[in-house]
NUNU-847728 format. One line per field, with one value per atom (N, C-alpha, C, CB): residue number from 1; residue in one letter; atom name; x, y, z. Coordinates in pm, whole numbers, always signed. Atoms other than C-alpha are relative to their C-alpha. Glycine has a CB too. Example, Ala and Ser with C-alpha at 12.3 -4.5 7.8 and 13.67 -1.06 7.14 Angstrom:
% NUNU-847728
nr: 1; 1; 1; 1; 2; 2; 2; 2
rest: A; A; A; A; S; S; S; S
atom: N; CA; C; CB; N; CA; C; CB
east: +89; +1230; +90; -99; -82; +1367; -77; +41
north: -119; -450; +120; +3; -119; -106; +109; +46
up: +0; +780; +0; +125; -6; +714; +73; -142
% end
This chain:
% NUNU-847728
nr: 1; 1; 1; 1; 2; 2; 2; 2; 3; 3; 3; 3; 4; 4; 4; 4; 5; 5; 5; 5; 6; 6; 6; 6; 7; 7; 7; 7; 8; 8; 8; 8; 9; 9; 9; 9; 10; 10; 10; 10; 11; 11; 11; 11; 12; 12; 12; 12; 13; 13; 13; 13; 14; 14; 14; 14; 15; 15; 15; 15; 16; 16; 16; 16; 17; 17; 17; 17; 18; 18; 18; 18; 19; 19; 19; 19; 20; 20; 20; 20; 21; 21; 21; 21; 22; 22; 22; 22; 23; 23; 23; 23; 24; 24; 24; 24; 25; 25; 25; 25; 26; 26; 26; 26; 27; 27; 27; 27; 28; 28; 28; 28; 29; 29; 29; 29; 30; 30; 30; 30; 31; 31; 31; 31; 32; 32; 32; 32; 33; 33; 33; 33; 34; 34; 34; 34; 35; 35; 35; 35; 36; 36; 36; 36; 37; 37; 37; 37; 38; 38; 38; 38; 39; 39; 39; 39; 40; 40; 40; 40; 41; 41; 41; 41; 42; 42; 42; 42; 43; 43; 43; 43; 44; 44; 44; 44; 45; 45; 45; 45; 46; 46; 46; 46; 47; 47; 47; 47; 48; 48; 48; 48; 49; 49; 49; 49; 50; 50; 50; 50; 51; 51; 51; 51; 52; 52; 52; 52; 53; 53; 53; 53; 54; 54; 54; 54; 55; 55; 55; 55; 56; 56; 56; 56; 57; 57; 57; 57; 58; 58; 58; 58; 59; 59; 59; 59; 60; 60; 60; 60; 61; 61; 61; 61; 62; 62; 62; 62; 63; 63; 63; 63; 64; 64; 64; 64; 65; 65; 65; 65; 66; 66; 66; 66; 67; 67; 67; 67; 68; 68; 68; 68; 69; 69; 69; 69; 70; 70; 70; 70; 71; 71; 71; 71; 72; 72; 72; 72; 73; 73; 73; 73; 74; 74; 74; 74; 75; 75; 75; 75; 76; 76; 76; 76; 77; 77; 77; 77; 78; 78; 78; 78; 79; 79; 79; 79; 80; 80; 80; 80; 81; 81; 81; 81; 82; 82; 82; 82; 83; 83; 83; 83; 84; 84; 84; 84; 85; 85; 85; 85; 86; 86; 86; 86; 87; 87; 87; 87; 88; 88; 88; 88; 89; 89; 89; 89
rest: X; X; X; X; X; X; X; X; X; X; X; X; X; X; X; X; X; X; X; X; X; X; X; X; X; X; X; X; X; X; X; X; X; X; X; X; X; X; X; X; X; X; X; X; X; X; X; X; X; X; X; X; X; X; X; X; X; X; X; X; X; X; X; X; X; X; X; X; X; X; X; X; X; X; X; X; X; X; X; X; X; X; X; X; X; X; X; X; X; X; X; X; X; X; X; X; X; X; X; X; X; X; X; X; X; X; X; X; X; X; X; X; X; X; X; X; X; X; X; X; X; X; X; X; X; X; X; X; X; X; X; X; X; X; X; X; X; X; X; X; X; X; X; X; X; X; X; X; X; X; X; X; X; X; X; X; X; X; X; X; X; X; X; X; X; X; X; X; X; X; X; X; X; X; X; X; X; X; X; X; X; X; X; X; X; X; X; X; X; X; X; X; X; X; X; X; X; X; X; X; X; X; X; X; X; X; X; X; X; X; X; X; X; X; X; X; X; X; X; X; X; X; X; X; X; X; X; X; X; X; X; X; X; X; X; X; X; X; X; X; X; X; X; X; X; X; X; X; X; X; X; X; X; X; X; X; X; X; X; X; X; X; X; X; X; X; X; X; X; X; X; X; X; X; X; X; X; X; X; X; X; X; X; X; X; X; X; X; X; X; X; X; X; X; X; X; X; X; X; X; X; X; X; X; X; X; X; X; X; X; X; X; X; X; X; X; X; X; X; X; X; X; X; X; X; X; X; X; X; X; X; X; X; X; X; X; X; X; X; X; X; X; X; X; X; X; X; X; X; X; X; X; X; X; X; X
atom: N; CA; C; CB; N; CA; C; CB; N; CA; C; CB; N; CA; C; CB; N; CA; C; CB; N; CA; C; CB; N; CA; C; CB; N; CA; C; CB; N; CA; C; CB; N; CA; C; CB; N; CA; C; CB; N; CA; C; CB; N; CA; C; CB; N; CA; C; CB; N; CA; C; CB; N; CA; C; CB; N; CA; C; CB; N; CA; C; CB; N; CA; C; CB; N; CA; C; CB; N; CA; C; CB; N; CA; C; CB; N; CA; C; CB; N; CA; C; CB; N; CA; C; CB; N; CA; C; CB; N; CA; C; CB; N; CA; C; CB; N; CA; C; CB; N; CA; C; CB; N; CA; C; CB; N; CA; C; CB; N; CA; C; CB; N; CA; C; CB; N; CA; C; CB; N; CA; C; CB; N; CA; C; CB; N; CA; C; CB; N; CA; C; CB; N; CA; C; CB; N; CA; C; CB; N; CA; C; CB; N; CA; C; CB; N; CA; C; CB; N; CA; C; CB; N; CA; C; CB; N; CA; C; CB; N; CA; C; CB; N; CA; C; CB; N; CA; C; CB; N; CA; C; CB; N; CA; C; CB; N; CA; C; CB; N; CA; C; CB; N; CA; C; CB; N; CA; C; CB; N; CA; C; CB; N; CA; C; CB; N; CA; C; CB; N; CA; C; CB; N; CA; C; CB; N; CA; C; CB; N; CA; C; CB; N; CA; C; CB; N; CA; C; CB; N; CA; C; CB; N; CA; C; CB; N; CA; C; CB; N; CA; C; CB; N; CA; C; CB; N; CA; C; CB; N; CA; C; CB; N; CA; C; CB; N; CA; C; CB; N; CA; C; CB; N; CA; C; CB; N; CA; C; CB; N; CA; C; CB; N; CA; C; CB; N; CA; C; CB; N; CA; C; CB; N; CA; C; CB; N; CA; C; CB; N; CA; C; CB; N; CA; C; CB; N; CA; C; CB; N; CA; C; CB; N; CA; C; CB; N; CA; C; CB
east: +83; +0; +87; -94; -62; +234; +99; +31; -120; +473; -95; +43; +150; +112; +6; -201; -11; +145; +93; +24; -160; +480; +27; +141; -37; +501; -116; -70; +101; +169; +49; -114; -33; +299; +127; +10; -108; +653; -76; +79; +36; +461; -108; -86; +77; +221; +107; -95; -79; +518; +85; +143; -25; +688; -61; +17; +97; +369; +16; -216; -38; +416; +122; +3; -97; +779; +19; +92; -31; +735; -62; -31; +112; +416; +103; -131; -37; +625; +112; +36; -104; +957; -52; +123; +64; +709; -67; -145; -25; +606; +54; -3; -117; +884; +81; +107; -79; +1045; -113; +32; +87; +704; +22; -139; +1; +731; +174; +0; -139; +1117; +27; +43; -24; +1048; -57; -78; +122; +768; +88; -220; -74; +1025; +89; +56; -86; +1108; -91; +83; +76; +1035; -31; +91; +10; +886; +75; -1; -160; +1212; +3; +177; -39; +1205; +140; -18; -101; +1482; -18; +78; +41; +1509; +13; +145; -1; +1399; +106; -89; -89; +1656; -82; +144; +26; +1653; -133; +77; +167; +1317; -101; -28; +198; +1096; -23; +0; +33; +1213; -68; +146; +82; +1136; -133; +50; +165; +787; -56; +58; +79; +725; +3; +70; +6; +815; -93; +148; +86; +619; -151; +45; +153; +283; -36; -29; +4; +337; -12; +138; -23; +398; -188; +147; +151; +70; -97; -58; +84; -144; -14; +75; -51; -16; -109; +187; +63; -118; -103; +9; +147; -468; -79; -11; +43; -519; -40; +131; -11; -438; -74; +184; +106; -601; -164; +88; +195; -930; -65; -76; +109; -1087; +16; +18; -9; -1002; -70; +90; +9; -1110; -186; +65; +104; -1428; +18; -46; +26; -1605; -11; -76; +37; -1651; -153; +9; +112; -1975; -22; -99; -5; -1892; -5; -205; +3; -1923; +85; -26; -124; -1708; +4; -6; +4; -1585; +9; +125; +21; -1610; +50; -126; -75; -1476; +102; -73; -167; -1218; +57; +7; -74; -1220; +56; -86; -16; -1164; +163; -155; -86; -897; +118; -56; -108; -696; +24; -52; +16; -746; +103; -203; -121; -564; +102; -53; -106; -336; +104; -8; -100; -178; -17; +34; -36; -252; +89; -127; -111; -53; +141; -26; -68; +193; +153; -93; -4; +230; +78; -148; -56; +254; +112; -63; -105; +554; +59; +53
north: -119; +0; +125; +0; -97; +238; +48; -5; +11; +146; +74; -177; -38; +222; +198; -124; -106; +592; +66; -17; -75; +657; +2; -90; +25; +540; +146; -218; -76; +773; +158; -37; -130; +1115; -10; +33; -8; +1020; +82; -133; +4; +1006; +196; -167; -135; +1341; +156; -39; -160; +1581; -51; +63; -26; +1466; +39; -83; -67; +1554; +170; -78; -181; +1919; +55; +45; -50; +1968; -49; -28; +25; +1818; +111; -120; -130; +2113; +122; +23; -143; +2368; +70; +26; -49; +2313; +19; -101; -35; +2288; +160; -135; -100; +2611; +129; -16; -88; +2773; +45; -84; +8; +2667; +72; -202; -81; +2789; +133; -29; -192; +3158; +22; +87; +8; +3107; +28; -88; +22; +3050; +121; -138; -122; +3359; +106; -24; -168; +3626; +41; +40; -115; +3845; +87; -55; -111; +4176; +11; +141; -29; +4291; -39; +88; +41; +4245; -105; +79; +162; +3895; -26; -61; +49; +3932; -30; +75; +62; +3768; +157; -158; -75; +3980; +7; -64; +2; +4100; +79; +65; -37; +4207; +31; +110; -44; +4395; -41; +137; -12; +4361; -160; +98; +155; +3946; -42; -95; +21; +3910; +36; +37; -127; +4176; -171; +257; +99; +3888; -128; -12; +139; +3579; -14; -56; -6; +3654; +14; +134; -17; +3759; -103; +89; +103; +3426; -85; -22; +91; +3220; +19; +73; -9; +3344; -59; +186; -1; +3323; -175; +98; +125; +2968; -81; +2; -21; +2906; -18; +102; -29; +3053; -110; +147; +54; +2851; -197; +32; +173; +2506; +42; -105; +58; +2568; +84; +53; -32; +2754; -121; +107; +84; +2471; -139; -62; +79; +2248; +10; +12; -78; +2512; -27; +143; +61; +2306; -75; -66; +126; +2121; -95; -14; +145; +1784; -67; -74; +43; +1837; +51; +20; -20; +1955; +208; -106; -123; +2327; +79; +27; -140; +2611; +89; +100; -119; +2771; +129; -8; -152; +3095; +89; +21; -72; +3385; -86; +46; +70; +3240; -111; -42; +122; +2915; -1; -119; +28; +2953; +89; +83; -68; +3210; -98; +199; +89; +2967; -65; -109; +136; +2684; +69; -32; -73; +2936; +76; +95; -32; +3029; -79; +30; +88; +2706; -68; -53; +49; +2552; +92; -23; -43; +2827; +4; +107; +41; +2779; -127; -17; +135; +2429; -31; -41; +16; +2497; +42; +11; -32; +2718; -100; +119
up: +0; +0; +0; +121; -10; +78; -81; +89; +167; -247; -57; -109; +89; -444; +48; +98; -66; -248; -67; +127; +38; -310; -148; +68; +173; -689; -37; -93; +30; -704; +6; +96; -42; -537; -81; +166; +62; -753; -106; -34; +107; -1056; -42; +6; -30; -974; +26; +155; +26; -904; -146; +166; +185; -1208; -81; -75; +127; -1433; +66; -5; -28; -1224; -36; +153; +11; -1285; -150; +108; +123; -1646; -15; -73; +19; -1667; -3; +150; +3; -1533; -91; +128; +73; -1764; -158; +18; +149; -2085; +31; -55; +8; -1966; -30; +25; +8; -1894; -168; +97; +164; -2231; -113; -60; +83; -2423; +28; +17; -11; -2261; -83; +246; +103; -2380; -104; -26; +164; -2711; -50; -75; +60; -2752; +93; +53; -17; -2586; -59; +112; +94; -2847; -47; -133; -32; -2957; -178; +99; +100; -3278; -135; +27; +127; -3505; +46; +0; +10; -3391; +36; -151; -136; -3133; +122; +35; -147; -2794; +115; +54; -165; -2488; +90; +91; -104; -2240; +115; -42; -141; -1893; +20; +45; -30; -1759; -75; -7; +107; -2082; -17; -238; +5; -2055; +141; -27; -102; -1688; +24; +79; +41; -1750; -108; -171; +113; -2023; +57; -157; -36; -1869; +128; +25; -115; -1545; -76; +108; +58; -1763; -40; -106; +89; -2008; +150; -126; -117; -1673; +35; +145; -92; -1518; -109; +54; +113; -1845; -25; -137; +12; -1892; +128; +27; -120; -1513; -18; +59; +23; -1564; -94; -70; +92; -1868; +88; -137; -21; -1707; +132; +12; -129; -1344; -14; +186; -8; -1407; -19; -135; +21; -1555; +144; -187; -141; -1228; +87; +64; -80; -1032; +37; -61; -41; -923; +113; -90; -133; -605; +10; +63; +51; -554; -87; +133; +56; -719; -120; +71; +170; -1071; +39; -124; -3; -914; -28; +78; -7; -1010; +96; -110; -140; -719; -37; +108; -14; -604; +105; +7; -94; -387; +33; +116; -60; -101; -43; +141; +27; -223; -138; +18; +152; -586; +15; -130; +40; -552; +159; -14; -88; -240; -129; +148; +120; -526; -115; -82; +107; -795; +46; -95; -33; -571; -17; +97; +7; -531; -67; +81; +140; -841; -84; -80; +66; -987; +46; -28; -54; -741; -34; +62; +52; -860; -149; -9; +106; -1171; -79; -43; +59; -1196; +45; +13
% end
């Protein structure tokens, strides 16, 4: 039982730290500026923090339900997208 646990919680942060480096590497790839050069300093961090969140948003809103198919709301919805975004960087 407790192998069954452990193989489980292995397997669950790996799909988070696989999530967060396909992330990461997507905002990567989309920072550049107009002329189709790569982003430096301020306007890459300004971009990689917006792309990060957006990303985020995309993958935990739709989660962001009760055990009864509900879409939360107020405190709970925004705890719930706190640390699902959390998670997901």
């Amino acid at each position: 039982m407790k192998s069954t646990v452990a193989t489980a919680l292995i397997a669950a942060c790996a799909l988070f730290a696989g999530h967060a480096f396909a992330a990461n590497a997507e905002c990567e790839a989309k920072a550049v500026d107009k002329s189709g050069k790569a982003l430096a300093g301020a306007a890459k961090a300004s971009y990689m923090k917006k792309c990060e969140r957006e990303i985020a948003t995309t993958v935990c809103e739709p989660k962001a339900v009760d055990k009864n198919g509900k879409p939360l709301a107020g405190a709970a919805k925004a705890s719930f997208m706190k640390k699902c975004t959390a998670e997901a960087k």
